[in-house]
C-alpha positions in Angstrom: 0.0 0.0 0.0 1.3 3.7 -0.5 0.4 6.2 1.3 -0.2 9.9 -0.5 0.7 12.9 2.0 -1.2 15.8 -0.6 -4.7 15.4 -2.0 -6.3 17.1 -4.6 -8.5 20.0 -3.2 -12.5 19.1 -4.5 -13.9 22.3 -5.8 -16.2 24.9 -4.1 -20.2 25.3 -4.8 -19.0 29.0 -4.5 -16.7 28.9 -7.1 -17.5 30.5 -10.4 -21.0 30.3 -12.1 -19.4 28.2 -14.9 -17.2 24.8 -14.3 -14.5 24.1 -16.7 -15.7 21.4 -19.4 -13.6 18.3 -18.0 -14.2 14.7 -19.1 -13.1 12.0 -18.1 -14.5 9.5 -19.9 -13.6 9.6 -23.6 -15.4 7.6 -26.8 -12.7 5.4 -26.5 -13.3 4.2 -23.2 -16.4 2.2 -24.4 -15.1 -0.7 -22.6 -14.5 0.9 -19.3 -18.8 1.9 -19.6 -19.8 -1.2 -20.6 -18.6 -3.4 -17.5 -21.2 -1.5 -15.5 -23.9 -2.5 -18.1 -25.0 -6.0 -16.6 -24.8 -4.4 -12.7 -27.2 -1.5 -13.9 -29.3 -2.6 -16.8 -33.1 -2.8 -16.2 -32.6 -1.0 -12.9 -34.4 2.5 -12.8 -32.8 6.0 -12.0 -34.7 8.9 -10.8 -33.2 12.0 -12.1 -33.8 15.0 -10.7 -32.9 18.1 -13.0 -32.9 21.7 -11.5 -34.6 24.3 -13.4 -31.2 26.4 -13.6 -29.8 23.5 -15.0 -32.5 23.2 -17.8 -31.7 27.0 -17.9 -28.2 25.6 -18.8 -26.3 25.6 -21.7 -25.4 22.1 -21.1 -28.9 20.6 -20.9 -28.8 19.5 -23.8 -25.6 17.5 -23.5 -27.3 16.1 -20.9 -30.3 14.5 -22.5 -27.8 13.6 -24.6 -26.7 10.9 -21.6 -30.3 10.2 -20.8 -30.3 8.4 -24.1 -27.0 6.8 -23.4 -28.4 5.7 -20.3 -31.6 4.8 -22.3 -29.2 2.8 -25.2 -27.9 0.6 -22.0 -31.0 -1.0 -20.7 -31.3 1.4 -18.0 -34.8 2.8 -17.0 -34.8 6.1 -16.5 -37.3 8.6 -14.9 -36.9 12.2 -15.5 -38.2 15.0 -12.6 -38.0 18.8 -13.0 -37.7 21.7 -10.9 -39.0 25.6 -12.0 -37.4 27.5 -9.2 -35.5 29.9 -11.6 -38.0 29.9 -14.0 -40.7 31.1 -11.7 -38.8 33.7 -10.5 -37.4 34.6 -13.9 -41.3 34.6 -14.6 -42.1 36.4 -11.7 -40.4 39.3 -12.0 -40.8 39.8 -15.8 -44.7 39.7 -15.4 -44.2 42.1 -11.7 -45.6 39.5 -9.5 -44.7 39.4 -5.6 -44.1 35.3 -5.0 -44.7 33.6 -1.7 -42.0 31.1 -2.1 -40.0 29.4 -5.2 -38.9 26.2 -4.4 -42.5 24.3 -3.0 -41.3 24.3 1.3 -43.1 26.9 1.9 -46.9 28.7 1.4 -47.7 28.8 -2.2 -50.2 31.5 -2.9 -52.6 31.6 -5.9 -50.6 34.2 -7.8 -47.5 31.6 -7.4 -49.1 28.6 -8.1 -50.7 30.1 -11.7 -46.8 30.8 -12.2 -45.4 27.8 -11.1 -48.1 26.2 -13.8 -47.0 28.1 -16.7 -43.1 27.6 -15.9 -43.7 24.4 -15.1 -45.1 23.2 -18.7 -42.2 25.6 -20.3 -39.8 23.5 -18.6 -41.3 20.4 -19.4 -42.0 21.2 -23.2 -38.3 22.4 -23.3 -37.0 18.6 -22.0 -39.6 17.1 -24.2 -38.0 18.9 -27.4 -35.2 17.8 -25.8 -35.6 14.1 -26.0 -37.7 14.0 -29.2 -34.3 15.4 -30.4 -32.7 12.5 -28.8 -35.2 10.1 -30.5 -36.5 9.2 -27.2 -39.8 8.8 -26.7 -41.3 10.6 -23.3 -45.0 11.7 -21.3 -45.5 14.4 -18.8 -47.9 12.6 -16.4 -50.6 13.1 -13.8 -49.3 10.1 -11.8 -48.6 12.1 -8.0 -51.4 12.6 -6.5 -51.1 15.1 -3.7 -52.8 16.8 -0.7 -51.9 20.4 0.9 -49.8 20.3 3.3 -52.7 22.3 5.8 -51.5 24.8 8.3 -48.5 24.4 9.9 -47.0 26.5 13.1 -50.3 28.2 12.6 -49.3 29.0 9.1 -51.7 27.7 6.4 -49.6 26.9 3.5 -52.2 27.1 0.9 -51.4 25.3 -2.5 -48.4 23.8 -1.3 -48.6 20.2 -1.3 -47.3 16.6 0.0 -47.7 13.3 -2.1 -50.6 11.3 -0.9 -50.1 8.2 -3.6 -47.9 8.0 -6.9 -49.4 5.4 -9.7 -46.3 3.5 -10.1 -48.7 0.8 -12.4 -49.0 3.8 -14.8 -45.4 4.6 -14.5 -43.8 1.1 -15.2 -46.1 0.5 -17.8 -44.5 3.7 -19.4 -41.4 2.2 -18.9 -41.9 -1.1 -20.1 -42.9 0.7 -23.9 -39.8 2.3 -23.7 -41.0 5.3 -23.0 -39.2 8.2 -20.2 -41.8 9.4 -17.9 -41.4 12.9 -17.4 -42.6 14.1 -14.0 -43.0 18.2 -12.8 -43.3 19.5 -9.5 -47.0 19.6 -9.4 -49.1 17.2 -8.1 -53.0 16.6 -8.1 -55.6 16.5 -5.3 -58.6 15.0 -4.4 -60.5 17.3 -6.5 -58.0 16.9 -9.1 -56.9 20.7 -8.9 -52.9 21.4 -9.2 -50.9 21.5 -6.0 -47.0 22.9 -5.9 -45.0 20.2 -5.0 -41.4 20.5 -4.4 -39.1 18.3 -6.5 -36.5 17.2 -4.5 -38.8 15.5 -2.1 -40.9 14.0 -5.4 -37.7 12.8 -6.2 -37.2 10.7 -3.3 -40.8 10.1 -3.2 -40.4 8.7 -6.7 -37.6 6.3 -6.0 -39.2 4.7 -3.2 -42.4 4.2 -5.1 -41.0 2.4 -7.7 -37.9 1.0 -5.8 -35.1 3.1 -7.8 -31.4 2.0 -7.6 -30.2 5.6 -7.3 -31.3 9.1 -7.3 -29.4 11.7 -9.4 -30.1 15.3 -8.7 -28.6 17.6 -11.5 -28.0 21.1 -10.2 -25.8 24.1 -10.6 -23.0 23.4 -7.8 -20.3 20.5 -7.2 -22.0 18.7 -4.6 -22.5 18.9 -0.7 -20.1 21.0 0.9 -19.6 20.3 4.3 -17.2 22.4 6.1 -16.0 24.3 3.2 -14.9 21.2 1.3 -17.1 19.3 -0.9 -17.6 15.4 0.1 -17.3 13.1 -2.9 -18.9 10.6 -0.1 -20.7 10.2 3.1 -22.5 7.7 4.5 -26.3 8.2 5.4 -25.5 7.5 9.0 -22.9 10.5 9.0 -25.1 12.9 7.0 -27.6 12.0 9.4 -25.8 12.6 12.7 -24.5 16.2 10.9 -28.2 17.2 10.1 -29.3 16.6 13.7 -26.4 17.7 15.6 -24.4 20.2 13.3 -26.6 21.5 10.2 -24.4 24.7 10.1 -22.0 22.7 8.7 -23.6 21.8 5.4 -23.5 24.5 3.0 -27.2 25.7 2.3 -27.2 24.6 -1.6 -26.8 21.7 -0.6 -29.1 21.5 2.6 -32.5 20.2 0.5 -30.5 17.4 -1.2 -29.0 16.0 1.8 -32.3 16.4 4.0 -33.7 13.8 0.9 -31.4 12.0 0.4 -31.0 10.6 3.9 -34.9 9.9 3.6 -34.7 8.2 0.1 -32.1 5.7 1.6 -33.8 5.5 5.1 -36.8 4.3 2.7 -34.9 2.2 0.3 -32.9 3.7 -2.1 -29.4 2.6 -1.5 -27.6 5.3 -3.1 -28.5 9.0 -3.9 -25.9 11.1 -6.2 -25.8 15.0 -6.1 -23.9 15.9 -9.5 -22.8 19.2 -10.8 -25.4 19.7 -14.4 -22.7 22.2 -15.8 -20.3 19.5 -16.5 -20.0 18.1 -20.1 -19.7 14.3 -19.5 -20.6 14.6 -15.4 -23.7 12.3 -15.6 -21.6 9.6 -17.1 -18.7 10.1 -15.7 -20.7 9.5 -12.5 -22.0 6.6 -13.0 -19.6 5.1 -15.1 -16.6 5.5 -13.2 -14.6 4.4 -9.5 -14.3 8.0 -8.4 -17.2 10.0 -10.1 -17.6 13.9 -10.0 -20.5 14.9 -7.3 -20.6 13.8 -4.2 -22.4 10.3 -3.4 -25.1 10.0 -0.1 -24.7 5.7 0.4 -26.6 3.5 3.0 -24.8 0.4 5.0 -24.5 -1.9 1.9 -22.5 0.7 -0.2 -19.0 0.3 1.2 -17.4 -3.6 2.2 -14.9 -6.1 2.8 -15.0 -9.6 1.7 -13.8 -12.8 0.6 -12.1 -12.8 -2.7 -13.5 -15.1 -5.3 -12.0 -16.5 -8.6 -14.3 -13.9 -10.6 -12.0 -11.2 -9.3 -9.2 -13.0 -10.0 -7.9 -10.6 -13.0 -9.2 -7.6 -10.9 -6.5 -8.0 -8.1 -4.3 -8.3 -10.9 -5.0 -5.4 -12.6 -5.4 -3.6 -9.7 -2.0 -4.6 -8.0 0.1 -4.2 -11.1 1.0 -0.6 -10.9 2.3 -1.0 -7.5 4.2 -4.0 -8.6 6.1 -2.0 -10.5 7.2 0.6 -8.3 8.4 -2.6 -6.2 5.3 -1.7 -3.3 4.2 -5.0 -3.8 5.7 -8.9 -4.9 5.1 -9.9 -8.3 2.1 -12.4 -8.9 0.6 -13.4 -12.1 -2.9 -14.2 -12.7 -2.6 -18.1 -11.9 -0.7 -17.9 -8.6 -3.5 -15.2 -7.5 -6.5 -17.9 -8.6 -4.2 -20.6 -7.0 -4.2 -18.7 -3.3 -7.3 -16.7 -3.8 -8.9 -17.8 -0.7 -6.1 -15.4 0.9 -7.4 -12.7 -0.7 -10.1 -10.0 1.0 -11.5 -7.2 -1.3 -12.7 -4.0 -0.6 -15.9 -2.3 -2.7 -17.1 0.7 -3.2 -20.1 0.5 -5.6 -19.2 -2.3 -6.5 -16.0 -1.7 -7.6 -13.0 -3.5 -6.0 -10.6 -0.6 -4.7 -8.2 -2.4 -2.3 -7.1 -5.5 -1.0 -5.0 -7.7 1.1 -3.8 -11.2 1.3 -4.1 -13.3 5.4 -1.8 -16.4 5.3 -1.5 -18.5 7.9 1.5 -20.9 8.4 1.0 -24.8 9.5 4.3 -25.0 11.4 3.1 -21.9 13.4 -0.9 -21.4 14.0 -0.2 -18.9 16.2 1.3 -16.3 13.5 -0.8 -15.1 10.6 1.1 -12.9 8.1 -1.0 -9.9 6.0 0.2 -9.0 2.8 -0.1 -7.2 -0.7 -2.3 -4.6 0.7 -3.4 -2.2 -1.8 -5.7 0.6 -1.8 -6.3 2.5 -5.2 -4.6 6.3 -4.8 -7.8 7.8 -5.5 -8.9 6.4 -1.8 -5.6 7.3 0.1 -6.1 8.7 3.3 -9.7 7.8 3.6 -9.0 5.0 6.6 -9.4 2.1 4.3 -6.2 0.7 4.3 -6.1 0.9 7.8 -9.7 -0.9 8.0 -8.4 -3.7 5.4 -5.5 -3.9 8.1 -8.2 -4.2 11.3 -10.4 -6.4 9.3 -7.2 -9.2 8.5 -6.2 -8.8 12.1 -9.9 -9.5 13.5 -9.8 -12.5 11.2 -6.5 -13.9 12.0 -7.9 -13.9 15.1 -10.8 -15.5 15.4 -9.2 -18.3 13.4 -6.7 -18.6 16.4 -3.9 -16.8 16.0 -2.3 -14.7 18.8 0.0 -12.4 16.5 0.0 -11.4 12.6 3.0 -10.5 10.8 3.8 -7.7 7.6 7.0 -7.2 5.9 7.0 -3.6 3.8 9.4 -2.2 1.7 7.8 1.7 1.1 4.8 1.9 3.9 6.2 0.3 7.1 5.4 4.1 8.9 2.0 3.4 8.2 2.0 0.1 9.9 3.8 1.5 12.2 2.0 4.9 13.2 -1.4 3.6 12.2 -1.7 0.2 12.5 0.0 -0.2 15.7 2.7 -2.6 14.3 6.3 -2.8 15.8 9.6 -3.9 14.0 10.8 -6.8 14.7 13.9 -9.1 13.7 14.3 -12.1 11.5 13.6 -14.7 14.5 9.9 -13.5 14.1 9.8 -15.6 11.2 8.4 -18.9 10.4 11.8 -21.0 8.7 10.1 -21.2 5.4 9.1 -17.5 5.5 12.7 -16.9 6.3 14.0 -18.7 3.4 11.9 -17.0 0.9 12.8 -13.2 2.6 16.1 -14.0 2.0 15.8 -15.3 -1.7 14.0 -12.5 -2.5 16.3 -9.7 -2.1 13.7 -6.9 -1.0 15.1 -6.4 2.5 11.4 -5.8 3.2 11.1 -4.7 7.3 9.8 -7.0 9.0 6.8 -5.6 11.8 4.6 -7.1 14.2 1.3 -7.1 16.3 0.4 -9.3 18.7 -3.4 -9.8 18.6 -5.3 -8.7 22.7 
């Protein structure tokens, strides 16, 4: 494993009104998307698109990887919001709104507004798509009733969802055909009601049991702290909405507040994404590291036994660091050959690290750990050190009473971190010994005994 001391500073929501157009995914790299095409196809994504992102000169780019997404088998579900369009319209027609984005009291004047930007927005993302070839509906499937008074304040034509016809909704998918959902719902007396989009969002995924959410809006993703988090765990998020909201910056304050209730109700991961970006959508969910920031539940992040499918994974992952002489040199058929050694760490899915726990006959009490790995783009996140806890907790509950590393370039950091001492040759099982000794690395040799 290497260990880097600098990271790359994530960029600020505050940071100028237009990102630089960065890609990182390239038509080339068809390969790279299509590995992700059995894990995701027939699953359904709710995206969420801001209004200022429609407003965007990159909206079309973007429908652009709807029908990408569309191309691969994955089911997609488009909602809206209108809050700059209602405002844009408000002030051009001189009318005095009682709130933009649907939280609060929504008065007549603003609900006649939020109706005519509302079908704006949605005829502009149904040119959008017909330009795409894609076939799409605006529907009346959320039904809705107002939210009532609240603290004493009635809040009028703002409403909550009641019941979403997810029958009507599948069956739009099933004829290949992007349902297209706005921010207003119906009542009981089948009269419009303001609803606000990121919580139909949520509301949306639940309903119809949605493998992700991806809002689309004009920022990086949830800065916490003054840094943006590429990921957080709901259980985190949680304990900062309860116990330290001031930290979250406000853009981002709706998303999170629904996200942790889309994965608290099922969804099991929720994606806040930077719209501006040419490629971001992809390039979020068709690569390791993504560009927004990423809101996952308990199953998101794991450790587990190796199997021969990853086989050429390890490889592949490990080779780099063979070279710089971080790690021993396997080939594929020794790694399938001793691939019950081998524990894998995922995020997404993706392997991102690894390490070997050998055990040695002549001495049951010792347990070696080895060819730990963790990709650079997850340095310094703690998951080397959890591989390192994980082996140890292993070794022993299979019986051991010590475990044993030998490191070349990171014996600091199982040293400082992993509580690992140096130790001498005698530590050494005779035919570890041997093989030290034959190979020339003059590795250090460190050890732990297990409490």
């Amino acid at each position: 494993m290497t260990n880097s001391s600098t990271s790359t500073p994530a960029p600020s929501p505050s940071s100028a009104p237009a990102p630089a157009q960065a890609t990182t995914i390239k038509p080339t790299d068809l390969r790279g998307i299509l590995k992700y095409v059995p894990r995701f196809q027939g699953q359904i994504f709710v995206i969420a698109v801001d209004g200022a992102i429609v407003a965007d000169e990159n909206f079309g780019n973007l429908l652009v990887d709807v029908a990408v997404l569309r191309s691969l088998g994955i089911k997609v579900v488009l909602v809206h919001g209108i809050g700059q369009q209602l405002q844009e319209l408000a002030i051009l027609r001189s009318v005095a709104i009682s709130n933009a984005d649907g939280t609060g009291v929504t008065d007549a004047a603003t609900l006649d507004l939020a109706i005519r930007a509302s079908s704006r927005v949605s005829h502009l993302i149904l040119e959008g798509l017909t330009q795409n070839s894609l076939k799409a509906v605006i529907t009346n499937a959320v039904r809705a009733v107002p939210v009532g008074i609240i603290k004493g304040v009635d809040l009028q034509f703002s409403g909550k969802v009641d019941r979403i016809d997810k029958d009507l909704i599948a069956e739009l998918i099933d004829k290949q055909v992007v349902p297209l959902v706005s921010p207003l719902a119906f009542g009981p007396d089948g009269k419009s009601l303001r609803v606000n989009s990121d919580l139909l969002a949520a509301e949306l995924a639940e309903s119809l049991h949605a493998t992700k959410i991806i809002y689309l809006l004009p920022y990086a993703g949830i800065e916490i702290d003054g840094e943006v988090r590429r990921e957080i765990s709901v259980e985190a998020l949680r304990k900062l909405l309860q116990e330290h909201p001031e930290k979250i910056a406000e853009p981002g304050m709706s998303k999170a507040v629904h996200a942790v209730k889309a994965i608290e109700n099922g969804t099991p991961r929720v994606h806040i994404v930077d719209g501006r970006i040419f490629d971001g959508l992809l390039n979020e969910i068709f690569s390791n590291e993504g560009v927004g920031s990423l809101i996952y539940g308990n199953d998101y992040e794991q450790i587990r036994k190796a199997t021969k499918r990853d086989v050429r994974l390890i490889y592949n992952l490990t080779r780099n660091a063979v070279r710089r002489e971080e790690l021993v040199y396997r080939t594929q058929q020794a790694i399938e050959k001793n691939i019950e050694q081998f524990f894998v760490f995922e995020i997404d899915e993706n392997i991102i690290a690894c390490v070997t726990l050998y055990f040695y006959p002549e001495m049951p009490n010792l347990a070696e750990i080895g060819s730990l790995y963790v990709v650079p783009f997850y340095h310094n996140r703690g998951i080397g050190h959890k591989m390192v806890e994980y082996a140890c907790l292993q070794a022993k509950e299979r019986g051991a009473t010590s475990v044993l590393a030998l490191s070349t370039q990171s014996f600091a950091f199982f040293t400082n971190v992993c509580g690992f001492e140096e130790a001498t040759k005698e530590a050494l099982p005779e035919s570890r010994l041997k093989s030290y000794e034959e190979s020339g690395r003059n590795a250090k040799i460190l050890l732990k005994p297990l409490a």
